[in-house]
Each structure stands twice: as C-alpha cells, then as structure tokens.
C-alpha positions in Angstrom: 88.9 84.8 52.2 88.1 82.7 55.6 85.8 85.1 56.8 83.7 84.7 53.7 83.2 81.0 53.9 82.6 81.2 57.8 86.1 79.5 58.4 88.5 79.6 61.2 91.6 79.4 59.9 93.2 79.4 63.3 90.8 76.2 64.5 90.9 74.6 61.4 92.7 71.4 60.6 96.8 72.3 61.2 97.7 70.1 57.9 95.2 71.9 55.3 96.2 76.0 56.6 99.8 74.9 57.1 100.3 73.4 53.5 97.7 76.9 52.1 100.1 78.8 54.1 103.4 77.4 53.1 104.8 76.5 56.6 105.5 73.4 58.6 103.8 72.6 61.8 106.3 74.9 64.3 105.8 78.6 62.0 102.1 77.5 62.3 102.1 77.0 66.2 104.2 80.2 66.3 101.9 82.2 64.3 98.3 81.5 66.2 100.7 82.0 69.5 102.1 85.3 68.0 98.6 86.0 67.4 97.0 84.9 70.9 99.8 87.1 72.4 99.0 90.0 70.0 95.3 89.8 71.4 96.1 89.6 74.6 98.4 92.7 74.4 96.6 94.8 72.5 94.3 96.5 75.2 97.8 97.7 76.3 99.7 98.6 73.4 97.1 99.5 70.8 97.7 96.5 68.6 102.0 97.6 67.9 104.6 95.5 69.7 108.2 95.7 70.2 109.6 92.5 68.1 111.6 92.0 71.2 109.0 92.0 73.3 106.7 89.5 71.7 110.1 87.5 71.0 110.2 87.6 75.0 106.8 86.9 75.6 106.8 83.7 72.8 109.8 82.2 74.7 107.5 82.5 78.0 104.5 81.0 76.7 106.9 78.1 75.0 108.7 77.6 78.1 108.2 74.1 77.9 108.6 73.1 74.3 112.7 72.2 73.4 112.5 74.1 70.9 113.9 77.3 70.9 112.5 80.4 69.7 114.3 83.4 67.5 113.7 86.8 66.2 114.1 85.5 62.8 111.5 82.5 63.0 109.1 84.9 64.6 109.8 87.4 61.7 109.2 84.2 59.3 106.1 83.6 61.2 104.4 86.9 61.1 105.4 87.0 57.1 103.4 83.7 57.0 100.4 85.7 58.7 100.2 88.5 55.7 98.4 85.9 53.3 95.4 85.9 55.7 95.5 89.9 54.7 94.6 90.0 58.6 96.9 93.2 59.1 100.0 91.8 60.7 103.3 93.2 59.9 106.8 94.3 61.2 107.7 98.2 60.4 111.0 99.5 61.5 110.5 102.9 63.8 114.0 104.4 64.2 116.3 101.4 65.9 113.1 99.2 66.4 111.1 96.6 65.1 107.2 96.8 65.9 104.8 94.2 64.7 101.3 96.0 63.9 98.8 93.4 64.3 95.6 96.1 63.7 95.3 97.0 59.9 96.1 100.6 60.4 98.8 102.2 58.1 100.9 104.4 59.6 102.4 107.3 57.8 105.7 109.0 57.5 104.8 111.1 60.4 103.5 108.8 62.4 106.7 106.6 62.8 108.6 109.9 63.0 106.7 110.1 66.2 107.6 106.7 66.9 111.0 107.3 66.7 111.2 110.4 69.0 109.7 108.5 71.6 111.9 106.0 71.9 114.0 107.9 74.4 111.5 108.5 76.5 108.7 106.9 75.6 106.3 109.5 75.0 106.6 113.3 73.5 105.0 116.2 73.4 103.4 118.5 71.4 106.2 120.8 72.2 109.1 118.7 71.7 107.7 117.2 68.4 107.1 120.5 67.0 111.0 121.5 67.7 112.5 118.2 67.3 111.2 117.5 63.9 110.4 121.3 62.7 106.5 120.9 62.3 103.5 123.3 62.6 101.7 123.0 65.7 99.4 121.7 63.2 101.2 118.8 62.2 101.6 117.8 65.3 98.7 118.0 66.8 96.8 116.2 63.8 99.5 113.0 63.8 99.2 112.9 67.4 95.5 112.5 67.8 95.5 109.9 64.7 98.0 107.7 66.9 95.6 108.3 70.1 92.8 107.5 68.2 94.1 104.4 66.6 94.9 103.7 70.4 98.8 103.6 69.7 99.2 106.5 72.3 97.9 107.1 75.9 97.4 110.8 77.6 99.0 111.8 80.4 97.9 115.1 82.0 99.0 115.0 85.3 102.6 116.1 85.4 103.9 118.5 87.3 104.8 120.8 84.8 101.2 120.7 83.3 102.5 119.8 79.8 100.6 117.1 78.2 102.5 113.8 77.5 101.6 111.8 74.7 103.2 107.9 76.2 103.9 104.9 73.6 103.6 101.3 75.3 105.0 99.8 71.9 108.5 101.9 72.2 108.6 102.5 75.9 110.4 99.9 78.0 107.3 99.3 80.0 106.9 95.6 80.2 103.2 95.3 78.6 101.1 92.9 79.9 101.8 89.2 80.2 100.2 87.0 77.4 99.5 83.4 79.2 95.8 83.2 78.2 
C-alpha cells in the first residue's frame, strides 16, 4: 500500500501511521527500532532473529529511555508490523521464537531444520538425514533452500571434512550489534 503512493511509512508523520496502525507512540518507536535492528542484522542472520536476541538488542539501543522493554511488547510490536504486509513475523522453531523480517515462508522442513540445530547450531546433511529419517534428497533440497534464502552459512573446513550447514538465528553466536 505505501509503496504505491511513494510513501514512507517509517518517515512519515508518527500521529497519522500510529492511529492507521492501531498503536500509541512507544509500539510505534519500537517497531521502526525493531525494524532498524532487523536491517542492520540481516547481513548476519539472513533476515531470522532469536526473539531474545532482538529483545536484547532493543533494550541496548533504548538504553536511555525509562521505559522498559519486554518480550511481550516487542511481540505486540512486530504484530503491529504485519499490516504493512512487509514480511515480519514471529514462528516458533522447536523451544524458540524467531522473528523473520524477509517475506520468505518457511516450510515444515525447514523449521524441522531449525530445530535440529539448536543444539549445535548447525547440521549436516548426515545428521539430518538420521535424525529426522529423510532421503538424502530431502535433505539436500531443504538445505540449499535455507542457504539460498541466506538463513544458513557453509562451513567446509572441519577437520573431519563433513560439511556444516551453521544457523546464526538458533546458534548462540551474538549476531552483530544494531546501533546504527
């Protein structure tokens, strides 16, 4: 809709997008700052975010303001950014919370992936195929979507020459800090 008429609706007056929107003034600074530190993170993590994480990065960037920051009012705040259909949303991958600011949909295998990596934070083909009984297939075809959607990142040089498939948005990797 705002890109149609040529309208920022991040730079536009707060009053007009907060009242189309439905939110007061603090879930409309929270969501462009949820979205300035979705930008500035998604080199790193593809465009998905532990909630956590970009709970923890929020409260960094908002160090000065008193008021505090939750999980829930970042939750309410992302649920706010769904009306501008620009792609934000949370999905639950096993235990966690990820908020996919790139509108990519990610399928049943695809957050089964997610979920295997969490205790590591990456797979392989190897594992996925006997942790979650697939064809090599399977694997290989839900792995390269996630590497091309630049969810995953390659790693070829271990030591036991097996390819690692590592996932900044589930490993416990700090990502990179947001105070643009």
């Amino acid at each position: 809709m705002c890109a149609k008429v040529g309208v920022d609706p991040l730079a536009s007056n707060k009053g007009f997008w907060a009242e189309l929107l439905g939110i007061g003034d603090f879930y409309y600074e929270l969501g462009v700052q949820i979205v300035e530190i979705c930008l500035a993170t998604r080199p790193h993590n593809g465009g998905l975010i532990n909630l956590q994480e970009l709970c923890n990065l929020l409260r960094q960037k908002r160090k000065h303001d008193r008021e505090a920051v939750s999980e829930d009012d970042c939750l309410r705040a992302i649920s706010k950014l769904k009306v501008m259909g620009s792609g934000f949303e949370v999905i639950t991958a096993g235990k966690k919370k990820l908020v996919r600011s790139v509108p990519t949909e990610l399928k049943k295998d695809h957050n089964e992936i997610l979920e295997l990596a969490q205790a590591q934070g990456f797979v392989t083909v190897n594992e996925v195929e006997q942790r979650l009984s697939w064809t090599h297939g399977r694997a290989i075809d839900a792995l390269d979507t996630l590497l091309e959607e630049g969810l995953a990142m390659i790693d070829d040089g271990h030591r036991d020459g097996k390819r690692r498939y590592w996932f900044p948005c589930v490993s416990s990797v700090s990502s990179v800090g947001a105070d643009s």
